[in-house]
FITI-531927 format. One line per 8 residues: number of its first residue (from 0); for each residue x, y, z of N, C-alpha, C. Coordinates in Angstrom, 1 decimal. Example, Ala and Ser with C-alpha at 12.3 -4.5 7.8 and 13.67 -1.06 7.14 Angstrom:
# FITI-531927
0) 13.2 -5.7 7.8 12.3 -4.5 7.8 13.2 -3.3 7.8  12.8 -2.2 7.1 13.7 -1.1 7.1 12.9 0.0 7.9
# end
This chain:
# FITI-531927
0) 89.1 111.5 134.1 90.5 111.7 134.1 90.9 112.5 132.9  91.9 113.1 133.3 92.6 114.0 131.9 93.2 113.2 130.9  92.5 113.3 129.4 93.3 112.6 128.6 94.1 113.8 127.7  95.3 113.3 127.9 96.0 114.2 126.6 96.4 114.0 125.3  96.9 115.0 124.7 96.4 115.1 123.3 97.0 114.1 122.5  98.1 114.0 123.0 99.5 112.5 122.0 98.4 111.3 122.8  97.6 110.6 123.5 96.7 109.7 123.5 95.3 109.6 122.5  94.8 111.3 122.2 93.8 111.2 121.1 94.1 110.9 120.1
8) 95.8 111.2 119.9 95.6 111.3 118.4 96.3 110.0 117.9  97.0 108.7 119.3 97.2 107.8 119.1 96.2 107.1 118.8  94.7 107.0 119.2 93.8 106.2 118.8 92.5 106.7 117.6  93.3 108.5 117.2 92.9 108.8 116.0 93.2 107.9 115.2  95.1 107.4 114.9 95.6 107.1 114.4 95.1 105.3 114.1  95.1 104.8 115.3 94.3 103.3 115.4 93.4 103.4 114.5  92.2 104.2 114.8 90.9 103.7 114.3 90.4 104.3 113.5  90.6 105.9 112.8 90.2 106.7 112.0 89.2 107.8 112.4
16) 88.6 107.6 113.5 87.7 108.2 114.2 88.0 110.0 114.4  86.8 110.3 114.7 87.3 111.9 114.6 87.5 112.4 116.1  88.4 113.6 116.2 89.7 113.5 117.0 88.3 114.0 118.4  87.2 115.0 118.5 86.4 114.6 119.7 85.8 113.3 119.8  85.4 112.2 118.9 85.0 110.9 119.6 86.2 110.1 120.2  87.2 110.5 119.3 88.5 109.8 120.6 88.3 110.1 121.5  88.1 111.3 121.9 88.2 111.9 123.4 87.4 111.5 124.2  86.2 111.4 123.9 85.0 110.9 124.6 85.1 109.2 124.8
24) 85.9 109.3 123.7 85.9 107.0 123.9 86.8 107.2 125.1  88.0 107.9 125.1 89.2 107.3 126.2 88.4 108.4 127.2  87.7 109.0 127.4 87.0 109.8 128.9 86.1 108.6 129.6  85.3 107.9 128.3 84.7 107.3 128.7 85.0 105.7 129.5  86.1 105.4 129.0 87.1 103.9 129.1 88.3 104.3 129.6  87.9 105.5 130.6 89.3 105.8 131.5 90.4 105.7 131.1  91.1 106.0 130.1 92.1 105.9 129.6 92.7 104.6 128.7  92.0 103.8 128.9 92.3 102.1 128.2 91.6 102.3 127.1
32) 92.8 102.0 125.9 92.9 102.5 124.3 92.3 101.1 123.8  92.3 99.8 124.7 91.5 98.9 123.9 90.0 99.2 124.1  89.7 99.2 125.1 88.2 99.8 125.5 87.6 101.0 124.8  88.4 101.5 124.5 88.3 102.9 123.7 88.0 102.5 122.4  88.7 101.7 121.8 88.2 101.1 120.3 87.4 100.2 120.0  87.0 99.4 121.5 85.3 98.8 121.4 84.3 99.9 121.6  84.5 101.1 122.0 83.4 102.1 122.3 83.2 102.6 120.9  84.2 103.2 120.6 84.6 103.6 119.0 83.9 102.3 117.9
40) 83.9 101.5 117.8 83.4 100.2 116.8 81.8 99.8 117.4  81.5 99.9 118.4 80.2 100.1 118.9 79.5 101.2 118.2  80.1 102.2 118.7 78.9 103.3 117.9 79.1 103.8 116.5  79.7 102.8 115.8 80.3 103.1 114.0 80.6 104.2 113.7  81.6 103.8 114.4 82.7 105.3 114.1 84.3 105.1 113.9  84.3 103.7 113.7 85.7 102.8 113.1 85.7 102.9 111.3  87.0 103.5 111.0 86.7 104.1 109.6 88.2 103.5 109.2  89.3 103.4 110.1 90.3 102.7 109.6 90.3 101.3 110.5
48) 90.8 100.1 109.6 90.1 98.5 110.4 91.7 98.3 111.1  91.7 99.5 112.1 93.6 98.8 112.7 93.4 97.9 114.3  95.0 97.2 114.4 94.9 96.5 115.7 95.0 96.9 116.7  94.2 97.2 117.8 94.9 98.4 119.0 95.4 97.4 119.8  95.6 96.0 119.8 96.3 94.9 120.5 98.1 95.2 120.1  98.0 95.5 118.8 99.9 95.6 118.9 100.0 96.8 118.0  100.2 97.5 118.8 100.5 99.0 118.4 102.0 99.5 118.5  102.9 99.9 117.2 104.2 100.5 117.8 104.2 101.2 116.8
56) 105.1 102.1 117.0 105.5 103.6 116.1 106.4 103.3 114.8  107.7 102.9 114.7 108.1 102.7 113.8 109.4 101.5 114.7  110.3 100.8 113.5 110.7 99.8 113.8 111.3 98.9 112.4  111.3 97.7 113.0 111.7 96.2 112.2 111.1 95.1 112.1  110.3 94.5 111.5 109.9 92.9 111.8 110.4 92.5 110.9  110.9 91.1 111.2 111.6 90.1 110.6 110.9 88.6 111.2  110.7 87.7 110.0 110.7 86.7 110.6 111.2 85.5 109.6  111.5 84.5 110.2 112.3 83.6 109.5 112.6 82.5 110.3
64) 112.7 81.3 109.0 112.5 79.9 109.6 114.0 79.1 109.5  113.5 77.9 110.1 114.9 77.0 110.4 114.7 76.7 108.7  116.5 75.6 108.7 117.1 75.1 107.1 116.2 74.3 106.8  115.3 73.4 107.9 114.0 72.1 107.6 113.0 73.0 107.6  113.2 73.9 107.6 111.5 74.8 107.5 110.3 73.6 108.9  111.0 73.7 109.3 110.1 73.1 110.8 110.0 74.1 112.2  110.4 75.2 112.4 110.4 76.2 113.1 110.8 77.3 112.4  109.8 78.5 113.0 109.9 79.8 112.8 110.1 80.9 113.7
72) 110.6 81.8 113.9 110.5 83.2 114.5 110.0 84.4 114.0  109.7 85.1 115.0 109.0 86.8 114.3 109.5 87.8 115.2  110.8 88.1 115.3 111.3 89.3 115.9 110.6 90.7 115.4  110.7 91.8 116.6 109.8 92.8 116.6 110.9 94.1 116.8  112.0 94.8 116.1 112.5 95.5 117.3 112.3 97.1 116.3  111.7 97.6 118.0 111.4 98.8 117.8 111.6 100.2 118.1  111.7 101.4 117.4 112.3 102.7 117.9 111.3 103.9 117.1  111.8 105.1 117.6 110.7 106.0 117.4 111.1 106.9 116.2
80) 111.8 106.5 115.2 111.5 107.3 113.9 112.1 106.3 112.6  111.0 106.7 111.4 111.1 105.5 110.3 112.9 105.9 109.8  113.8 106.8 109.9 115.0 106.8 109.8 115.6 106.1 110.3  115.8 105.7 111.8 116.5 104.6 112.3 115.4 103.5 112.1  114.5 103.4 112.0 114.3 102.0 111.3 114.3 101.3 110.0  114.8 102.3 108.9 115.5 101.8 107.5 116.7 101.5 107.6  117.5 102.1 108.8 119.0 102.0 109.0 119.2 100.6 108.3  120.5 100.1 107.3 120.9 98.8 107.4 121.1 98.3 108.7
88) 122.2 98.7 109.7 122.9 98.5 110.9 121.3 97.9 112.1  120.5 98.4 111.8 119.1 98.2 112.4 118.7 97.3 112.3  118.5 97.0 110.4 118.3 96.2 110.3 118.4 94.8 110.4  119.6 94.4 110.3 120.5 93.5 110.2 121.1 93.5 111.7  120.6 94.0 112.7 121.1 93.4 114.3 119.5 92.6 114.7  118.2 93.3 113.7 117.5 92.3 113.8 117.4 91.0 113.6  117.5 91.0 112.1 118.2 89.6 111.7 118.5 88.6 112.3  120.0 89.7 113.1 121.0 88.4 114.2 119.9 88.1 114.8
96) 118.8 89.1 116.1 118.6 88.5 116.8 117.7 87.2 116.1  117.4 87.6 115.3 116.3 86.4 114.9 117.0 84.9 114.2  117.7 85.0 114.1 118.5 83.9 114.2 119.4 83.5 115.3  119.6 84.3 116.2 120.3 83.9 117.3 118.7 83.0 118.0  117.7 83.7 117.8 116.9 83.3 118.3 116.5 81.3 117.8  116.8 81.2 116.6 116.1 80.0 115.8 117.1 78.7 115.9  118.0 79.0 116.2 119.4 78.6 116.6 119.4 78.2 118.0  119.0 79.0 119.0 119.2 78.4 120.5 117.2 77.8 120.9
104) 116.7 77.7 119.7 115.3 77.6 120.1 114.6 78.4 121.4  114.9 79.5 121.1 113.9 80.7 122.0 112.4 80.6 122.1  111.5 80.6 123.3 110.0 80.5 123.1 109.9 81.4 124.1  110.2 82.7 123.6 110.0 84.0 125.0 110.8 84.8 124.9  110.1 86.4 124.7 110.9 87.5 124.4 112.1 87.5 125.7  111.3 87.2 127.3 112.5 87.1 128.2 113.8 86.8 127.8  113.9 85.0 127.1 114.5 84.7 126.8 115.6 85.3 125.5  114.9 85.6 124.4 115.9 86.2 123.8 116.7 87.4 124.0
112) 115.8 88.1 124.8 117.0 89.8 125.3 118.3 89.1 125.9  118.4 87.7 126.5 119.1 87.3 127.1 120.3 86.7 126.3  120.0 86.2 125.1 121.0 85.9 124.0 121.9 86.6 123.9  122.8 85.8 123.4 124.2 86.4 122.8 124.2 86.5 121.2  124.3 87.8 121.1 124.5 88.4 119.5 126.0 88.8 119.7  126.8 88.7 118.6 128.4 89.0 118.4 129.0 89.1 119.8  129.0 88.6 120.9 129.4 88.5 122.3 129.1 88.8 123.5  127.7 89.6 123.1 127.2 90.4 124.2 125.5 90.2 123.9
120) 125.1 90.3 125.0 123.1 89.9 125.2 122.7 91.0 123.6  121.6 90.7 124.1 121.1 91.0 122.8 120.5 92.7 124.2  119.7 92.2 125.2 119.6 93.4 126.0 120.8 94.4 126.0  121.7 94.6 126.2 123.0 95.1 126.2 123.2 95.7 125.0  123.0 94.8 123.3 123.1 95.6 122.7 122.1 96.8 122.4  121.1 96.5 122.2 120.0 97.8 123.0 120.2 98.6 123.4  120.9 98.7 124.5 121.2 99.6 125.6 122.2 100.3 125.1  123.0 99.7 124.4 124.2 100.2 123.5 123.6 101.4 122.4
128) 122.7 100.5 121.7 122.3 101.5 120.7 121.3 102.2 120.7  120.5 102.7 122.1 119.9 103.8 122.3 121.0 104.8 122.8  122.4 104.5 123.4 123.1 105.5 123.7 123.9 106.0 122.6  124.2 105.5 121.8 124.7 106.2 120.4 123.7 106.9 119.7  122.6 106.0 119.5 121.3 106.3 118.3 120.8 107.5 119.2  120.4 107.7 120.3 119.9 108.8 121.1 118.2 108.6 121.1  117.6 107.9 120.7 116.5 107.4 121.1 116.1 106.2 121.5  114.6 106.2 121.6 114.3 104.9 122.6 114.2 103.5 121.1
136) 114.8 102.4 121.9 115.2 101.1 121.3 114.7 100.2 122.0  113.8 99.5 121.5 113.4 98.0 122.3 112.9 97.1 121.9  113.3 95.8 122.1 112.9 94.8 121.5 111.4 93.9 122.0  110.3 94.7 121.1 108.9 94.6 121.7 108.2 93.4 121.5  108.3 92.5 120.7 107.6 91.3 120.4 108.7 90.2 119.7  108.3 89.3 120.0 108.9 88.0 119.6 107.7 86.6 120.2  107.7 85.6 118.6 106.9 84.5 119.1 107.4 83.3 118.4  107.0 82.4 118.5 107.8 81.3 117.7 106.9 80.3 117.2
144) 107.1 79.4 115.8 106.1 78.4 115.8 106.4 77.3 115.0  105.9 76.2 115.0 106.7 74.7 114.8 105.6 74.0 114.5  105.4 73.6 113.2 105.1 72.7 112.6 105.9 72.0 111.3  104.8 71.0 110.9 105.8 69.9 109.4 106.4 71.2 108.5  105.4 72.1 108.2 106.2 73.2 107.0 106.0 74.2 107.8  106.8 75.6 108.0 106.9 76.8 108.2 107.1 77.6 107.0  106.5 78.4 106.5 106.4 79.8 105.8 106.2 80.7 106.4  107.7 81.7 106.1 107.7 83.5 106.5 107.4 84.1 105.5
152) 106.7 85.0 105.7 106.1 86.3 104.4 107.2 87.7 105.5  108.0 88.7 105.1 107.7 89.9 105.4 107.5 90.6 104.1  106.9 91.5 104.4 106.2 92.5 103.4 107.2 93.5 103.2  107.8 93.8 101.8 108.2 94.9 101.7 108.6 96.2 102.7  109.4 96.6 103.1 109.7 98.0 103.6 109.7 97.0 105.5  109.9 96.0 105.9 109.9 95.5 107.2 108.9 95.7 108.0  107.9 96.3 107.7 106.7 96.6 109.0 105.8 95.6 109.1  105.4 94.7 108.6 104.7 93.8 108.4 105.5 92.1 107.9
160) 105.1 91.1 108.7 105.9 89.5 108.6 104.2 89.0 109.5  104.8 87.8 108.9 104.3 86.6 109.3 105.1 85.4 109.3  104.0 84.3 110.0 104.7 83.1 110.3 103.2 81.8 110.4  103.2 81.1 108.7 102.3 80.2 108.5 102.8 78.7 108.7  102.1 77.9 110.0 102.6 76.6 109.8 101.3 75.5 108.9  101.8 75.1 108.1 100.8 73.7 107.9 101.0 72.5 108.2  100.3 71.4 108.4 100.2 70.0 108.7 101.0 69.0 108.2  101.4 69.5 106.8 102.4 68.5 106.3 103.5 69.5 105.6
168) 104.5 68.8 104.6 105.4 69.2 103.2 104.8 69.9 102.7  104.8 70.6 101.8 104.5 71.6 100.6 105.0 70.9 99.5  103.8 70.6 98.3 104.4 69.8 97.3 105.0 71.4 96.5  104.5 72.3 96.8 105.1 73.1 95.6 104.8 74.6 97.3  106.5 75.0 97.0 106.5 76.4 98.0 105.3 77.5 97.4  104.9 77.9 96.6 104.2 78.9 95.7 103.0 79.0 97.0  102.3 77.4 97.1 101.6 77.4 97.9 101.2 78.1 99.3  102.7 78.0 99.9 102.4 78.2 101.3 102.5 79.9 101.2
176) 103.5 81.1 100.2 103.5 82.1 100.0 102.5 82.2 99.7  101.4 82.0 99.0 100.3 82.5 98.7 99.5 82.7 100.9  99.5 81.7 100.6 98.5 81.7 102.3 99.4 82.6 102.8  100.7 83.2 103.0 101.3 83.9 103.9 100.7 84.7 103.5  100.9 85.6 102.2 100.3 86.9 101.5 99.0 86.7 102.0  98.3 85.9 102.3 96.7 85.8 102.4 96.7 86.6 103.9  97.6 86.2 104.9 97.6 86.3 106.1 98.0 87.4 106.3  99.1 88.0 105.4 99.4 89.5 105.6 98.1 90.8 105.0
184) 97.9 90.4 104.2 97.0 91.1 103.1 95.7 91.8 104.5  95.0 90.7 104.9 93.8 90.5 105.4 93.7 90.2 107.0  94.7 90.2 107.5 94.5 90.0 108.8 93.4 89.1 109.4  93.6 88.4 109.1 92.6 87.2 110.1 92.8 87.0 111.3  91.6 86.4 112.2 91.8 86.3 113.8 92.2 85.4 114.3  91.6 84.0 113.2 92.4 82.9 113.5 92.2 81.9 112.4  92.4 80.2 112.7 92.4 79.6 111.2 91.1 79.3 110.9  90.3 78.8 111.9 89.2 78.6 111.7 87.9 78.7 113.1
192) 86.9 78.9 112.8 85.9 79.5 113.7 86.3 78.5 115.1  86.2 76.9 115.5 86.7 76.7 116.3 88.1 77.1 117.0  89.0 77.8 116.4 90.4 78.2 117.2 90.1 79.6 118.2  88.2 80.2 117.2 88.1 81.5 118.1 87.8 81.6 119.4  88.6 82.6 120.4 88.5 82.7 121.7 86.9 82.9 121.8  86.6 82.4 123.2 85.1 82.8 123.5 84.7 84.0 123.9  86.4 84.5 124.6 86.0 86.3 124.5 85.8 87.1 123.8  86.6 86.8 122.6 86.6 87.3 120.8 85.0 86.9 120.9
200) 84.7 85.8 120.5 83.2 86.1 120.3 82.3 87.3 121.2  82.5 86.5 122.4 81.5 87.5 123.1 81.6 89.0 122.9  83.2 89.4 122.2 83.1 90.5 122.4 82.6 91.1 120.8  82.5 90.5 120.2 82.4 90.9 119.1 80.7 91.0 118.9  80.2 89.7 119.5 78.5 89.6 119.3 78.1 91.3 120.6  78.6 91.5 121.5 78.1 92.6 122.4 78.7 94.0 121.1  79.3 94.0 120.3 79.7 95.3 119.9 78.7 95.2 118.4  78.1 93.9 117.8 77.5 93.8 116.7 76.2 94.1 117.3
208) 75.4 93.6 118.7 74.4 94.0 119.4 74.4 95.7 119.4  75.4 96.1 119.9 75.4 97.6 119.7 75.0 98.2 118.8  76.0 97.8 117.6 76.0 98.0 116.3 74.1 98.1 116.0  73.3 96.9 116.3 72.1 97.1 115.9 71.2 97.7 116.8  71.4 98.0 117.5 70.5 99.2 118.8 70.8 100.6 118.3  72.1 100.9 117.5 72.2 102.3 117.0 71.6 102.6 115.9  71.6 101.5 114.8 71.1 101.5 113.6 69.8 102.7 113.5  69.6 103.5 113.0 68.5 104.1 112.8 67.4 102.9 112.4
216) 68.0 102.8 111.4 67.0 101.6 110.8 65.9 100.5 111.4  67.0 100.0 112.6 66.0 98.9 113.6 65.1 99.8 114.8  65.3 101.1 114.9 64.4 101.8 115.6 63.0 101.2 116.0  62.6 100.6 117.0 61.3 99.8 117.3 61.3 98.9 117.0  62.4 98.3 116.8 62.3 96.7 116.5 62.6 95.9 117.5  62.0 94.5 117.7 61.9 93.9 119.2 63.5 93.4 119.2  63.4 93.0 120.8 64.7 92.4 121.5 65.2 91.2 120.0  64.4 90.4 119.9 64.6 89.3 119.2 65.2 89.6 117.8
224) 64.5 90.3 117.3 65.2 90.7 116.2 66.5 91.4 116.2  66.4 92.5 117.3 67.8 93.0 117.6 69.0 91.8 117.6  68.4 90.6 118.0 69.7 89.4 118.6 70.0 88.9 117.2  68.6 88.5 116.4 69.2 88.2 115.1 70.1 88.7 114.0  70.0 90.0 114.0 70.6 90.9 112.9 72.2 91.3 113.7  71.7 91.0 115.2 73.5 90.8 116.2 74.1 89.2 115.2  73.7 88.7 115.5 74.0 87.1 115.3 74.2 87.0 113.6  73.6 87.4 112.8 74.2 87.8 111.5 75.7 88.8 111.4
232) 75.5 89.7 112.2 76.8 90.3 112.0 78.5 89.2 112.4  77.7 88.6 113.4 78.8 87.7 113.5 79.3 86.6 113.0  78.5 86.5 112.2 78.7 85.6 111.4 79.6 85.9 109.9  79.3 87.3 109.7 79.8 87.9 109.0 81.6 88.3 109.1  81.1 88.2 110.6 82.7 88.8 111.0 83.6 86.9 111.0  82.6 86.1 111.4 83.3 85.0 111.2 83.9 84.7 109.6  82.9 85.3 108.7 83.3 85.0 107.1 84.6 85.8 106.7  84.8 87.2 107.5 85.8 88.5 106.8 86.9 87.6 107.7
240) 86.8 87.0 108.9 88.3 87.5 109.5 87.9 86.4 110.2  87.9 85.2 109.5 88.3 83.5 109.6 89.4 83.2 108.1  90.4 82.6 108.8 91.3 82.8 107.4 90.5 81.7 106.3  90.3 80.1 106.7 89.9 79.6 105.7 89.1 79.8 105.3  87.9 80.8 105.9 86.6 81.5 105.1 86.5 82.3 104.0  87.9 83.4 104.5 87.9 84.0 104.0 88.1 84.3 101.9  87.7 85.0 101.4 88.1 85.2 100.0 89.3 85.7 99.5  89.7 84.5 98.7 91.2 84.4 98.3 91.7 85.4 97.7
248) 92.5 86.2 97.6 93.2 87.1 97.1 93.3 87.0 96.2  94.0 85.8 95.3 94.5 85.9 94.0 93.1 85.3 93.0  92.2 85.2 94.0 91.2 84.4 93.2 89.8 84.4 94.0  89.1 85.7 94.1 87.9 85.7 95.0 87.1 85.1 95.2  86.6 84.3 94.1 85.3 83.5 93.5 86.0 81.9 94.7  87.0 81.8 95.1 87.1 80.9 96.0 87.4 81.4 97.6  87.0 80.6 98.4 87.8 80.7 99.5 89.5 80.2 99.8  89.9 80.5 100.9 91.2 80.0 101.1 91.1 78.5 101.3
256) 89.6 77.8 101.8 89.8 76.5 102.4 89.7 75.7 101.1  89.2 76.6 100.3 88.9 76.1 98.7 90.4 75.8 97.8  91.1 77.3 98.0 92.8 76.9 97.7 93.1 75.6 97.9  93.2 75.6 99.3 93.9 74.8 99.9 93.6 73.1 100.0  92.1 73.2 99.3 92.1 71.5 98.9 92.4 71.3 97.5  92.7 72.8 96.5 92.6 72.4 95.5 94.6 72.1 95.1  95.0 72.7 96.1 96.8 72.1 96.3 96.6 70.6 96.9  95.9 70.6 98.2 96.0 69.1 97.8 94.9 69.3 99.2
264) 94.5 68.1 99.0 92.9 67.5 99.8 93.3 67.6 101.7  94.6 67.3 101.7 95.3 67.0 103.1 95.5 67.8 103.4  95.9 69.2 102.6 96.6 70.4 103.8 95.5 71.0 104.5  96.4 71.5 105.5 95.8 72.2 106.4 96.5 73.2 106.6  95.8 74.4 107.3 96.6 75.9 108.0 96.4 75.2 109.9  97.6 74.8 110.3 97.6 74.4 111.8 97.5 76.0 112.7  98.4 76.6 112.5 98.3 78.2 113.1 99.0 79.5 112.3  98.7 80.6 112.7 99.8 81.3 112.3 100.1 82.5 113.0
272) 101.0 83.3 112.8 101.7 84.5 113.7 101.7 85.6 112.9  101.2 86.4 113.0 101.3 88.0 112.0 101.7 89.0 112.9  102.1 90.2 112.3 102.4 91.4 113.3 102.7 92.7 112.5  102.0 93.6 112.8 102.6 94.4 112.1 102.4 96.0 112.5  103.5 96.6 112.1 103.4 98.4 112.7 102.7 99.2 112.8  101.6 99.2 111.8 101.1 100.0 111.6 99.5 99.6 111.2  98.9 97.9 111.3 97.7 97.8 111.1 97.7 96.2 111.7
# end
């Protein structure tokens, strides 16, 4: 199939890769840009570590919890240049929705286009302000989550939020910002190796297998060994991008799961929600 050029240089932009291996990953993966960046990470040629699961151009995330900090939201709304998305007026119609959202307890983007912001759907206003603003406007992601404590992190400049629940209270808030920053900073896949999908694995141990069939290095080395040094790699990937494995930010020499008993013995990270623009 014909791939064109605003497609290469979308999954230049994903992965870092150079602008003919794009071409040949999406020739090869018919056009499917996730396929394309397991082709691309198979044959180590991933140079920037981005998500091709949520990909958007420019935009707003916001996310924010109820007055009990017992539920959260993570509105997503997005358009195609960083000028309308610094707009105040942009910003702040996200906001509403995200509080119209936390207010009527929304669990579905369906659901919130459907809201009422200042008297009219939240779809409607959309529609509204792509016909003034003159580009495309839409409200692309929205997720929600409910446990004992919720913590929102957004990051600076709106492109990046999260949404951390734990098990119980927070004797001290410091705490749960820290894990949020942990979750923004580092992108993890989930809280702990049991929460990981079996397709995540599989697909990760088939692209670390890869990974060691190309190696110059293991050239002539048997099946067996190839599985081993596969099965190392994932383990690896379980240490980088498992949150409580992972190495703490403000303090490397620990893990997060390490933090987190040294706040107190009981907490736990139950789930969390990240999203972000551009990684």
């Amino acid at each position: 199939m014909a791939i064109s050029a605003a497609e290469i240089a979308k999954l230049r932009k994903m992965t870092g890769a150079g602008m003919m291996d794009c071409k040949r990953a999406l020739e090869e993966a018919d056009g499917d840009h996730e396929q394309a960046v397991s082709i691309i990470r198979k044959k180590g040629q991933l140079v920037a570590s981005k998500r091709a699961d949520r990909d958007a151009s420019e935009g707003c995330v916001i996310a924010k919890v109820s007055e009990d900090a017992t539920k959260g939201v993570l509105t997503v709304l997005s358009c195609e240049t960083d000028f309308v998305a610094k707009g105040a007026d942009f910003i702040k119609f996200t906001e509403d929705v995200a509080d119209a959202a936390l207010k009527e307890g929304a669990a579905s983007l369906d659901t919130v286009k459907q809201l009422t912001v200042n008297g009219i759907t939240v779809a409607e206003t959309v529609n509204e302000k792509v016909a003034v603003i003159g580009e495309k406007i839409e409200l692309t992601f929205f997720d929600c989550l409910e446990a004992p404590e919720v913590v929102a992190y957004i990051h600076p400049g709106n492109k990046l939020a999260c949404l951390v629940g734990f098990n119980k209270k927070l004797s001290n808030p410091q705490t749960g910002r820290d894990v949020a920053m942990q979750v923004a900073a580092m992108s993890p896949v989930a809280v702990d190796k049991e929460s990981v999908t079996e397709d995540v694995v599989a697909k990760e141990l088939d692209i670390a297998t890869e990974q060691a069939k190309n190696d110059p290095k293991n050239a002539g080395k048997p099946e067996k060994m190839i599985e081993m040094i596969a099965k190392g790699k994932l383990e690896k990937f379980f240490k980088e991008m498992i949150l409580i494995n992972q190495e703490f930010i403000k303090d490397n020499k620990k893990t997060v799961a390490d933090f987190l008993k040294e706040a107190d013995k009981d907490l736990k990270v139950t789930k969390f929600i990240r999203f972000s623009l551009t990684a």
